[in-house]
Every structure is written in C-alpha cells, then in structure tokens.
N, C-alpha and C positions, 0 to 999 in steps of 0.2 A: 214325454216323461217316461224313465223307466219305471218296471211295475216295481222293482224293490222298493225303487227310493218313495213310492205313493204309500206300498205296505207297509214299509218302515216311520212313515209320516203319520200316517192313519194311526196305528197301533202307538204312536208316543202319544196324540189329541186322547183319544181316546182311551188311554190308562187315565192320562189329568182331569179329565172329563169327569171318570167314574169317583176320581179321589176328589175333586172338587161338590160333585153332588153328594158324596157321603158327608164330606165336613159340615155342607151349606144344611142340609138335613140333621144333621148331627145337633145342630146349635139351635134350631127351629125345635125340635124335641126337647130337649134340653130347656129351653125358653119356655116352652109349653108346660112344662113337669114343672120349673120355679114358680112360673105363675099361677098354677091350679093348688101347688103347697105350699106357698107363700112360703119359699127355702130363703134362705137370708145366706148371708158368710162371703168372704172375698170369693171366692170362686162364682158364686152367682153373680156375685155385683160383677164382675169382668165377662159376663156370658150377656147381660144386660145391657152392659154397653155392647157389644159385640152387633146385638142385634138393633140395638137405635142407630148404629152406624151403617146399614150392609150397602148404603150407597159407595162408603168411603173402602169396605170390603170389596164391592164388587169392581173397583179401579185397581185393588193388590190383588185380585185373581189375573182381571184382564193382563197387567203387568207381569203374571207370573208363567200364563199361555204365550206372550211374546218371548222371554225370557227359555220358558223349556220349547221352542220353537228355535230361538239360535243356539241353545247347545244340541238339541237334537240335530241343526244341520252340521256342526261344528264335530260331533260325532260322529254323526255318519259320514264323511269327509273324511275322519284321521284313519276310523277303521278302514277304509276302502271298498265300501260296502257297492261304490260305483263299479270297479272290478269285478263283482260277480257277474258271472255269463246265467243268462237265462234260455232256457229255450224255450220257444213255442210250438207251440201243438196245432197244427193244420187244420 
C-alpha cells in the first residue's frame, strides 16, 4: 500500500470519527440538560426520540463511514493522488 493513499484514508476515518463523537455526545448532553429541566417544545421531543433510537442512529452512521469510505476512494482516484512520488529516507 502506498503511504499516501493510508494517510489520505487515515485522515478522511478520522475527520468522521471526531464529527460523529461530537454529534453522538452532542445529543447525550442535550438529553441530559432536557431531562434534569424537564424542557418540553418540538425541539426536545425530536432530541428524545433521537436518543430512544441510537440503535436505528448507529446503522445511518455505520452507512455514513461506508458511504465517505467510496467517495473518499472515488476522490482520491480522480485527483490522482496515486501519482504522487514519494520518497523514502534510508
């Protein structure tokens, strides 16, 4: 395997990575704050379900890592990111 195309791979998992544990935390806090204020309004009731669902959430992540997995390769492919010469150091 070239090392681009691993650093290049690495660095798309791992941007989705950090934006999937900020949302999935996001909505745990959020759930937490509604339930200690008893907050009421459309907005909570959709954060409510949110989190009675996160099995049904954690299949539209999985689907979302396969998904930025073929455009990431589908990207790195048009740009010609394989083209790059690397060299190594002895």
């Amino acid at each position: 395997m070239k090392p681009v195309r691993k650093l290049y791979y690495n660095m798309n998992i791992t941007l989705l990575s950090v934006l999937v544990a900020l949302l999935v935390g996001t909505i745990e806090a959020l759930s937490v704050l509604a339930t200690q204020f008893k907050l009421t309004g459309f907005s909570w009731t959709l954060l409510n379900r949110a989190t009675d669902n996160f099995g049904t959430l954690g299949f539209l992540i999985a689907g979302v890592f396969v998904v930025a997995w073929g455009v990431s390769a589908v990207v790195y492919r048009a740009r010609g990111y394989d083209e790059i010469e690397v060299e190594r150091l002895a």
